[in-house]
SEVEXSE-955107 format. One record per atom (N, C-alpha, C): x negated, y, z; atom name; residue in three letters. Coordinates in pm, whole numbers. Example, Ala and Ser with C-alpha at 12.3 -4.5 7.8 and 13.67 -1.06 7.14 Angstrom:
% SEVEXSE-955107
+--------+--------+--------+----+-----+
|      u |      v |      w |  a |   r |
+--------+--------+--------+----+-----+
|  -1319 |   -569 |    780 |  N | ALA |
|  -1230 |   -450 |    780 | CA | ALA |
|  -1320 |   -330 |    780 |  C | ALA |
|  -1285 |   -225 |    708 |  N | SER |
|  -1367 |   -106 |    714 | CA | SER |
|  -1290 |      3 |    787 |  C | SER |
+--------+--------+--------+----+-----+
% end
This chain:
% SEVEXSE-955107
+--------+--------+--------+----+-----+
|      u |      v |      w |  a |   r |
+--------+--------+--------+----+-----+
| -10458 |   1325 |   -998 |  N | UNK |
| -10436 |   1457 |  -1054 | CA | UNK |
| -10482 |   1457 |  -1200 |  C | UNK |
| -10392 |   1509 |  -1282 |  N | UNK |
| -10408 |   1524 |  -1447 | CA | UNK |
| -10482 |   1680 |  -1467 |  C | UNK |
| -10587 |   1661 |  -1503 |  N | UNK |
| -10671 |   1838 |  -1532 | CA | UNK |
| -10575 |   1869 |  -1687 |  C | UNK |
| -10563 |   1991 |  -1632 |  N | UNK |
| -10450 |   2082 |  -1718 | CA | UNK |
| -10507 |   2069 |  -1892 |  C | UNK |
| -10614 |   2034 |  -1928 |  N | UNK |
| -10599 |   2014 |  -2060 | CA | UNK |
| -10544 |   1912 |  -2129 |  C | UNK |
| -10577 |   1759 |  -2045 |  N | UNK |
| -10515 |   1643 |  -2064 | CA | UNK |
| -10353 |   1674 |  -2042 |  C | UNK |
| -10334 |   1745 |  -1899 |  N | UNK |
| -10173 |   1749 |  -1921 | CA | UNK |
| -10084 |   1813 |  -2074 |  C | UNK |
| -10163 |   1878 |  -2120 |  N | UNK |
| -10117 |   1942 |  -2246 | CA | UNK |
| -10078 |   1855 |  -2359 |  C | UNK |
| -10188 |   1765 |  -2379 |  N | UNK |
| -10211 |   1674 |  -2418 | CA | UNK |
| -10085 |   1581 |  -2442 |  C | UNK |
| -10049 |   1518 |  -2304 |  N | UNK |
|  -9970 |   1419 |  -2275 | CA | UNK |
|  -9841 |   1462 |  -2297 |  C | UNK |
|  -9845 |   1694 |  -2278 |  N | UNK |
|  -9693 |   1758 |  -2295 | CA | UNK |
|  -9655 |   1707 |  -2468 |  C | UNK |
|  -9740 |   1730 |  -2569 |  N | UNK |
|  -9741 |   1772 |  -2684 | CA | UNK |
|  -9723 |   1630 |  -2750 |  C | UNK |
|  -9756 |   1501 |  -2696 |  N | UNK |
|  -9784 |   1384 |  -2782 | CA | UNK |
|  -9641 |   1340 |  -2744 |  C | UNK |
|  -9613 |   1354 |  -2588 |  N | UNK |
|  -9487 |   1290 |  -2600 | CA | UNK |
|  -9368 |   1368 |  -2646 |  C | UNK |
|  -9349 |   1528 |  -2662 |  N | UNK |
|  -9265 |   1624 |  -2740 | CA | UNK |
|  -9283 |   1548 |  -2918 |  C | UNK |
|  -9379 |   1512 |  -2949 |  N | UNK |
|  -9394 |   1505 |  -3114 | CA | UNK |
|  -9327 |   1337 |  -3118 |  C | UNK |
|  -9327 |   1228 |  -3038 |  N | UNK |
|  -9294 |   1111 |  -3066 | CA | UNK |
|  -9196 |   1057 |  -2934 |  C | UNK |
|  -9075 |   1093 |  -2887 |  N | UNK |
|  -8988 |   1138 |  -2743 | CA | UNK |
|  -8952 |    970 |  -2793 |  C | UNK |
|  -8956 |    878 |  -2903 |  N | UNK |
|  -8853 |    775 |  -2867 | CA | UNK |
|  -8975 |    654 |  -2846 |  C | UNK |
|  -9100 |    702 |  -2842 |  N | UNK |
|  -9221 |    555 |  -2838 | CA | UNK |
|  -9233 |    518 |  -2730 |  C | UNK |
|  -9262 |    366 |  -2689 |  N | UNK |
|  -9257 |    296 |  -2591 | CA | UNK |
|  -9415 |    382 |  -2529 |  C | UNK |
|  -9398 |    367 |  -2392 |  N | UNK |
|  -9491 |    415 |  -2281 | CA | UNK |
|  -9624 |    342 |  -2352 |  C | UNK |
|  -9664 |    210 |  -2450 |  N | UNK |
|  -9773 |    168 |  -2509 | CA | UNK |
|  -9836 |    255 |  -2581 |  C | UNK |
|  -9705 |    289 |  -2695 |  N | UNK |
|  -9743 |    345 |  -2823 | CA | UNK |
|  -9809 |    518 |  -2759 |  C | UNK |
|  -9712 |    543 |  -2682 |  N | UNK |
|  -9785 |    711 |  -2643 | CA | UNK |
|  -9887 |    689 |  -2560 |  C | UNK |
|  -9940 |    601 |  -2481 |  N | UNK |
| -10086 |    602 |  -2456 | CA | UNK |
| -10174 |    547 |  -2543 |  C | UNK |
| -10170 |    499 |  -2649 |  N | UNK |
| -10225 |    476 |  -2751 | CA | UNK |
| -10233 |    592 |  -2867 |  C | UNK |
| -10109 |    667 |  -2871 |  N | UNK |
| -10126 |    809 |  -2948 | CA | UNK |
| -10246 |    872 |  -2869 |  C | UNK |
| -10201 |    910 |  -2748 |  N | UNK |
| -10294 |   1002 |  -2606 | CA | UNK |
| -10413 |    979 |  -2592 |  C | UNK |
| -10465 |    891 |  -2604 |  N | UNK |
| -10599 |    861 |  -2594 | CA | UNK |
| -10682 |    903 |  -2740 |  C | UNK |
| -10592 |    870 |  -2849 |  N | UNK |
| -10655 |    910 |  -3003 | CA | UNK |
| -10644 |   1006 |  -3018 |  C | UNK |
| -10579 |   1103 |  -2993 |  N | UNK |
| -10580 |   1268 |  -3012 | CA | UNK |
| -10653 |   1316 |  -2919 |  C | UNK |
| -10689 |   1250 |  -2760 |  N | UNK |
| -10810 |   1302 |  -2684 | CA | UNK |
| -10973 |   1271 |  -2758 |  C | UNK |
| -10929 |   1131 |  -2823 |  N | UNK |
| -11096 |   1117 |  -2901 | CA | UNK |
| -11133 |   1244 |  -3012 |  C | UNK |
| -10947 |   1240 |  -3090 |  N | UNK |
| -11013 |   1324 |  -3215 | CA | UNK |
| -11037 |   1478 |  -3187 |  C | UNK |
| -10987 |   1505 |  -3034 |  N | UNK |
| -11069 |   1637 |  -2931 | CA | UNK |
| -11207 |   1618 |  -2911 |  C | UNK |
| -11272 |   1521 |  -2898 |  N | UNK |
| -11393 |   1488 |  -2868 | CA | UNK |
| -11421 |   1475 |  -2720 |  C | UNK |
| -11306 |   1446 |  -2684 |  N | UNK |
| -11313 |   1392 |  -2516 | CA | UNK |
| -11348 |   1218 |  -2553 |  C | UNK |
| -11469 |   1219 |  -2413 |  N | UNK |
| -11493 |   1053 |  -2438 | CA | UNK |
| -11416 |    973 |  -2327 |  C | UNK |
| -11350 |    864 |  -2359 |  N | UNK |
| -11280 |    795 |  -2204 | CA | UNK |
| -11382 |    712 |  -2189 |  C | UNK |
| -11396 |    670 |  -2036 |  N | UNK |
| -11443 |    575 |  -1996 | CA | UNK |
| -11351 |    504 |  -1866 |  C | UNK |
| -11360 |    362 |  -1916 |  N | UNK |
| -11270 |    349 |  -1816 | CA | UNK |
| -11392 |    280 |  -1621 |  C | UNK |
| -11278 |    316 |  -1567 |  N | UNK |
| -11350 |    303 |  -1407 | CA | UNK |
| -11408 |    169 |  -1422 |  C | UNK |
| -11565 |    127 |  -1356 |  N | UNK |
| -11582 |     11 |  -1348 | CA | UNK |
| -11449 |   -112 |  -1256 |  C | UNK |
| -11460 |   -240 |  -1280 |  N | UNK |
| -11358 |   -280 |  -1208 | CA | UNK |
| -11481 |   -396 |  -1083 |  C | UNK |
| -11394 |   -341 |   -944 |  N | UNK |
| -11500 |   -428 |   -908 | CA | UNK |
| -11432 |   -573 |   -829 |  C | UNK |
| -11502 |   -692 |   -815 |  N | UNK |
| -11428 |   -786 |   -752 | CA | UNK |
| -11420 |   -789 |   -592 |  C | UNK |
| -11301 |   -840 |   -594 |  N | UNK |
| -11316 |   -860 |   -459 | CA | UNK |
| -11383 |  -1036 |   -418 |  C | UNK |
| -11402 |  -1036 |   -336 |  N | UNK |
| -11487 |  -1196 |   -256 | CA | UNK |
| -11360 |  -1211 |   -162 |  C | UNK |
| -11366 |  -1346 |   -196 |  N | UNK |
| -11281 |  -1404 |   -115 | CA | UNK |
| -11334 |  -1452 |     32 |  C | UNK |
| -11239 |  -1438 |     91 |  N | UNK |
| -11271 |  -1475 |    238 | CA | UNK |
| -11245 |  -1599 |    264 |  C | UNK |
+--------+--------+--------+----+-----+
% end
């Protein structure tokens, strides 16, 4: 689930740049959430053990 401010977000970045590859607009999306002063963190990643 996307919390409705990020969805705004994601409405407005991809309305302003409709022809950028799915890279370039999460790379816009994330810099206009920093220059909001939202911090990302991404999920730890954990391993799996092999059996």
């Amino acid at each position: 689930m996307i919390p409705d401010a990020v969805r705004a977000v994601l409405t407005a970045v991809m309305a302003e740049h409709p022809g950028a590859s799915p890279e370039l607009l999460a790379r816009l999306v994330v810099t206009e959430l920093r220059d909001l002063g939202w911090h990302i963190t991404p999920k730890p990643v954990t391993q799996r053990r092999s059996s």
